[in-house]
C-alpha positions, 0 to 999 in steps of 0.5 A: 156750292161750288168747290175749287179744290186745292192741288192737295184736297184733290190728291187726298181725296182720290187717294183715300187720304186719311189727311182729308179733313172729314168736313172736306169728305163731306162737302166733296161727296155731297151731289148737291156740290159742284167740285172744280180742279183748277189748270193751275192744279194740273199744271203744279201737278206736272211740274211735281211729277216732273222733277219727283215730288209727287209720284203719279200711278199714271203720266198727268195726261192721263191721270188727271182727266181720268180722275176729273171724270170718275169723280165728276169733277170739273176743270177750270180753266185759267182766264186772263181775269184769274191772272189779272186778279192776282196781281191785287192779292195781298202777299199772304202767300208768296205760293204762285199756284196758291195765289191764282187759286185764291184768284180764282175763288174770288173771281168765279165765287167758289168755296176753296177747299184747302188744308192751307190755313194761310189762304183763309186771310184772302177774302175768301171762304175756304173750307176744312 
């Protein structure tokens, strides 16, 4: 399977999280899965860290690539089609780095790993 993780799924899981689900444990850990951190991930990750809503052991420019490589992780770069596809999407969420990631599961054919109940009204399919 190949796994888009949400910006939270990806903290939880680097940080031993008992929040993450065990089922989300379970696909992230399976080799057989390719797991995928969106640019959009990393980018609400620098603006969180930037005005203290999330506190990072290290700056984004080295955290994040450190951590996609140590876990074996993939990034996912960010494609006008992504950007294209959000403006179809439905307002079930009004969350913009929410919507692309939706976006992204729908264009590229991942599963989306998130906590976020709201997202499994997209025709996406979300695990938790």
């Amino acid at each position: 399977m190949r796994l888009l993780l949400d910006t939270h799924t990806f903290l939880w899981w680097i940080s031993n999280d008992p929040l993450l689900s065990a089922t989300a444990k379970t696909v992230i850990s399976d080799a057989r899965n390719e797991c995928f951190l969106s640019l959009a991930s990393c980018w609400e990750m620098a603006i969180k860290s930037s005005i203290g809503k999330l506190r990072l052991v290290k700056p984004v420019e080295s955290f994040i690539p450190e951590e996609v490589i140590a876990n074996d992780f993939s990034l996912l770069a960010i494609d006008f089609k992504h950007i294209a596809k959000v403006e179809t999407l439905p307002f079930y969420h009004r969350d913009p780095f929410d919507r692309l990631l939706v976006a992204q599961a729908i264009v590229d054919k991942m599963i989306l790993v998130s906590a976020d109940s709201r997202l499994s009204e997209y025709d996406i399919k979300c695990l938790w």
